[in-house]
C-alpha positions as CSV (number, residue, x, y, z in Angstrom):
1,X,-208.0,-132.2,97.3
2,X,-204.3,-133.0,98.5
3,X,-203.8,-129.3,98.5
4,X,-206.4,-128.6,100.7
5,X,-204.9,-130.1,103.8
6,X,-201.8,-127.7,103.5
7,X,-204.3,-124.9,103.6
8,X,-207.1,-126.0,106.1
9,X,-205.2,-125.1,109.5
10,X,-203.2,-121.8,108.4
11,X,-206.8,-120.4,107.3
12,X,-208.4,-122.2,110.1
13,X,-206.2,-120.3,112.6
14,X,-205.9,-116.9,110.3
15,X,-209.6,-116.8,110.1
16,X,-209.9,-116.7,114.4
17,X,-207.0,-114.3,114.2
18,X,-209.1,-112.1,112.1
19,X,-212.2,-112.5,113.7
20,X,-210.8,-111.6,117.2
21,X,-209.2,-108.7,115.8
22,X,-212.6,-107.6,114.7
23,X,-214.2,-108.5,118.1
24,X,-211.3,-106.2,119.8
25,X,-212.4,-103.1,117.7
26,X,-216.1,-103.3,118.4
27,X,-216.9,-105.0,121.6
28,X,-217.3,-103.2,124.5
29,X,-215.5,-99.9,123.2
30,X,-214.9,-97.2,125.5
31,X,-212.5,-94.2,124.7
32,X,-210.0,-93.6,126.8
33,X,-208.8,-89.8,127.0
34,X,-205.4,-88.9,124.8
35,X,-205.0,-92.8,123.3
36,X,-207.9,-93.4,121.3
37,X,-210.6,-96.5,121.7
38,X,-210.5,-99.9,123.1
39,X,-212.6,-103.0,123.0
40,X,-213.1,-105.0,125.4
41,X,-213.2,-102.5,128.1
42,X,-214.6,-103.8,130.8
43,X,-212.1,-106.7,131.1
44,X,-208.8,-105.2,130.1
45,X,-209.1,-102.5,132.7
46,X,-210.1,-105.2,135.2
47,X,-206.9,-107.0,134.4
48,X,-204.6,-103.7,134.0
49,X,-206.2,-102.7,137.3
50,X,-204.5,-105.6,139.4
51,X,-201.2,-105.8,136.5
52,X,-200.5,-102.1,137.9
53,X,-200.0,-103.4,141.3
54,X,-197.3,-105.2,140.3
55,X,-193.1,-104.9,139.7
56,X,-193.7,-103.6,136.2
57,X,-190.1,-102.8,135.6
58,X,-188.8,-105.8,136.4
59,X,-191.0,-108.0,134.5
60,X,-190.3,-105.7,131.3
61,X,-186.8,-106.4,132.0
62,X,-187.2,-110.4,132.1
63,X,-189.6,-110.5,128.9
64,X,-186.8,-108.2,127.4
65,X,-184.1,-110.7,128.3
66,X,-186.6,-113.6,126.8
67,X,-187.1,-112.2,123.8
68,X,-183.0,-111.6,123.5
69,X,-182.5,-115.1,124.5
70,X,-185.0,-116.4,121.7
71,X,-183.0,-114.9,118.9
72,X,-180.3,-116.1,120.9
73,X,-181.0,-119.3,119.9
74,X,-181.5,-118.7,115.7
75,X,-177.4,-118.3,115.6
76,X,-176.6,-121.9,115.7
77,X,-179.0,-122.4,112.7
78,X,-177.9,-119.4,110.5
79,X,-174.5,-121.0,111.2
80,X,-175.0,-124.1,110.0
81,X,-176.5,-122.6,107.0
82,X,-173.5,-120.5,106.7
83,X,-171.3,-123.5,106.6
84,X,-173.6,-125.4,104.3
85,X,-173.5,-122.5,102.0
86,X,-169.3,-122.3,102.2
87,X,-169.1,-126.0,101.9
88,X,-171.4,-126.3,99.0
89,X,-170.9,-123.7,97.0
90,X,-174.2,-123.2,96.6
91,X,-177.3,-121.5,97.6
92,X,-179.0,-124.3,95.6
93,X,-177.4,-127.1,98.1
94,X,-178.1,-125.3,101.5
95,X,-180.7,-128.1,103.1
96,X,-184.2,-126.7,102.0
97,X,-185.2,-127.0,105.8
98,X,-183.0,-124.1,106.8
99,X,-184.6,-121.9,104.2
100,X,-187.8,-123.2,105.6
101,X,-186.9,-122.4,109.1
102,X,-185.9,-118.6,107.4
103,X,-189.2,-118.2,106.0
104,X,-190.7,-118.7,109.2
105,X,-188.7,-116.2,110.8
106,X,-189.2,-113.6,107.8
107,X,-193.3,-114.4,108.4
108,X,-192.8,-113.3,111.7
109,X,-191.1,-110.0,111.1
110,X,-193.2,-109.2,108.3
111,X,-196.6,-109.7,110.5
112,X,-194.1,-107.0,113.4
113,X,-193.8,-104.5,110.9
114,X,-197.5,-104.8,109.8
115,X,-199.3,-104.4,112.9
116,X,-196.7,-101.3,113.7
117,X,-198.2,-99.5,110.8
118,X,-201.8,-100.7,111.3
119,X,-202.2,-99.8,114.6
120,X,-205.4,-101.8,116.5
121,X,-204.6,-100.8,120.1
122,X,-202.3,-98.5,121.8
123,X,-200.5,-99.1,124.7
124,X,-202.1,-98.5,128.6
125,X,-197.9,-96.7,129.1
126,X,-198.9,-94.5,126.0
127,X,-199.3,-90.9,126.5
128,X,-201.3,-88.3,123.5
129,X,-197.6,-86.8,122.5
130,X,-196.1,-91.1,122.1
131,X,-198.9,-93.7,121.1
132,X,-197.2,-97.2,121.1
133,X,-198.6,-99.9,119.3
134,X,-199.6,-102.8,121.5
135,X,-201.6,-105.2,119.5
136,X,-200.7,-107.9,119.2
137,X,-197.8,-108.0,121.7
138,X,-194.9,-108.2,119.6
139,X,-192.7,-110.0,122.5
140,X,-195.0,-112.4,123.3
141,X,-195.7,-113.4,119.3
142,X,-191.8,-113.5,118.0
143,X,-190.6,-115.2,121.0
144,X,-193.5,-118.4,121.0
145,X,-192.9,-118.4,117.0
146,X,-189.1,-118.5,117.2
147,X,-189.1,-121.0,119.7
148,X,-191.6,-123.0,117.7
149,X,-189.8,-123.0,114.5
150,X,-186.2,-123.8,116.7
151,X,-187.5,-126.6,117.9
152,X,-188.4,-128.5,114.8
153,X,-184.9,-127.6,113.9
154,X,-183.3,-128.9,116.7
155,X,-185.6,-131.9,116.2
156,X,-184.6,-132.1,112.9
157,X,-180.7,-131.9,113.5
158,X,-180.0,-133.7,116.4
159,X,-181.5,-137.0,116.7
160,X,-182.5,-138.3,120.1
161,X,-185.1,-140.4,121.8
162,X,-189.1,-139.9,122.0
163,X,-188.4,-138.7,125.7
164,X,-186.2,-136.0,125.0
165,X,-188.4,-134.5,122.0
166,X,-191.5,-134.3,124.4
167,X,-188.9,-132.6,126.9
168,X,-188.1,-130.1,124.4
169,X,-191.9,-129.3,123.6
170,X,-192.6,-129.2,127.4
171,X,-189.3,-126.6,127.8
172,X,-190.7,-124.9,124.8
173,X,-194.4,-124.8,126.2
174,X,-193.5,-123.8,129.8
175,X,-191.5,-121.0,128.2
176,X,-193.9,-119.5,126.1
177,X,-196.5,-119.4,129.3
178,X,-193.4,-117.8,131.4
179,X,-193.4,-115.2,128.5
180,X,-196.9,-114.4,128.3
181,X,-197.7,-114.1,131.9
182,X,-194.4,-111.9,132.3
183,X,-195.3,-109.7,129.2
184,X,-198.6,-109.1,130.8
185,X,-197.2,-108.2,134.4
186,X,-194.9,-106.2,132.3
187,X,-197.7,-103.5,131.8
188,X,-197.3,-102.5,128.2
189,X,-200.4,-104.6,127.1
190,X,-204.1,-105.2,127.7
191,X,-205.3,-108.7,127.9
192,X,-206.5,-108.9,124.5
193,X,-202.7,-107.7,123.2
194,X,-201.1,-111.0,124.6
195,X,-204.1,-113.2,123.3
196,X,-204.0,-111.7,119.7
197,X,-200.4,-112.6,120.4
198,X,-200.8,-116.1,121.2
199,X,-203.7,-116.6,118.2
200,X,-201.1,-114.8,115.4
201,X,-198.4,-117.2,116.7
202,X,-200.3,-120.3,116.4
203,X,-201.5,-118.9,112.8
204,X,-197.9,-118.9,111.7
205,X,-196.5,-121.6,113.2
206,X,-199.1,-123.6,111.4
207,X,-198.0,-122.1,108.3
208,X,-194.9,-123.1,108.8
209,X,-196.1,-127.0,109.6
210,X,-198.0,-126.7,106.1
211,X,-195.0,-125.6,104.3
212,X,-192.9,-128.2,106.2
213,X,-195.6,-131.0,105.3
214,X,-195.6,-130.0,101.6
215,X,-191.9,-130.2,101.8
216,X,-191.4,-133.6,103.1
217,X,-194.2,-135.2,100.9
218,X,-192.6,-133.7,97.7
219,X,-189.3,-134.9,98.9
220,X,-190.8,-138.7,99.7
221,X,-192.5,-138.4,96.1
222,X,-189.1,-137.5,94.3
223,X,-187.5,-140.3,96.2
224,X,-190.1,-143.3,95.5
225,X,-189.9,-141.8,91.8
C-alpha cells in the first residue's frame, strides 16, 4: 500500500497527459494543405490567428535565450557532482540527490527525443518539403522541468528561511508563465503544443517528487534502523 503513494500522482498526471494527446488527434480535426491534420481546429487557428499579428521573431529569440539560460543553471550542480566525485573517489559516494536531480534531467531528454520521432502535430512555420514537430513544445516542457528539478536542488543545498524558498517557487512560477506566453507569441506552436507542454512537465516533475519521496523515506528508515 506504501508503494502506491509513489505511483498515484506520476500515473495521475501521465494518465491526463495521455488522454489530452488523444483528444488533440480526434477533436475537431481539419487538414490543413501540405502539413497533415490537427485537432482542435477551431481554437488553435483562433489563437494562431491573433499570435501572427505579433513580433514573432523577437519572442523566438527571448524563449531561445530562456531555454539557454535554464541549462544555464544545471552547471553549478554537475559541478558539485564533479567535485564530489574527485573528492570521494567514488561514484558510489556522489550524494544520491545529484543523481536524482540527473535522472530528472535524462527523463526529460528522453520524453524530447520521443515525441521528435512520434510526431502528433506539425508546426503552423512548417512547409510540405520541412515538417517540424511541435507537440508538445519542447522549449516550454525542458525549461519548466529544469527549473523545477533546480529548484529542489538549490533548496536542498543552500539552506535559508521559509520566505526565501516561497521566493524561489514564485521566481520559478512567474518564469515558467513568462516562457509559455513567449513560446506561444513565438509562433512555432498551436495552443494545444504549449498545454501538452505544461501537462508532460507536471507528469515528470511529479515523477521526480515520487523518486525524491522514496529516497528520503528509505534514507529515514536506514537511519532509525
Amino acid at each position: 500500500m506504501k508503494k502506491l503513494q509513489y505511483l498515484l500522482l506520476p500515473s495521475i498526471t501521465l494518465v491526463v497527459f495521455i488522454i489530452f494527446t488523444i483528444l488533440v488527434k480526434t477533436v475537431d480535426v481539419h487538414y490543413i494543405q501540405d502539413i497533415g491534420f490537427l485537432g482542435f481546429y477551431s481554437l488553435n487557428a483562433s489563437v494562431n490567428n491573433f499570435v501572427v499579428s505579433l513580433d514573432n521573431a523577437l519572442h523566438n529569440k527571448v524563449s531561445d535565450l530562456l531555454l539557454y539560460f535554464s541549462f544555464a543553471t544545471i552547471l553549478p550542480f554537475a559541478i558539485m557532482g564533479l567535485v564530489q566525485l574527485i573528492k570521494r573517489k567514488s561514484l558510489f559516494k556522489v550524494d544520491r540527490e545529484i543523481y536524482i536531480m540527473l535522472a530528472g534531467y535524462l527523463m526529460a531528454v528522453v520524453s524530447y527525443f520521443i515525441f521528435e520521432l512520434v510526431k502528433i502535430n506539425y508546426s503552423p512555420l512548417s512547409t510540405a518539403d520541412n515538417l517540424k514537430p511541435s507537440y508538445p513544445s519542447s522549449h516550454a516542457f525542458l525549461f519548466v522541468t529544469i527549473l523545477g528539478i533546480n529548484l529542489f536542488g538549490l533548496l536542498y543545498y543552500v539552506k535559508m528561511p521559509n520566505w526565501c524558498k516561497i521566493a524561489g517557487l514564485c521566481c520559478v512560477i512567474i518564469l515558467s508563465i513568462a516562457m509559455i506566453i513567449i513560446r506561444l507569441f513565438s509562433g512555432h506552436h498551436y495552443l494545444t503544443d504549449i498545454i501538452g507542454a505544461i501537462l508532460l512537465s507536471i507528469n515528470l516533475l511529479s515523477i521526480f517528487a515520487s523518486i525524491l519521496k522514496f529516497s528520503f523515506d528509505k534514507k529515514e528508515e536506514t537511519v532509525s534502523e
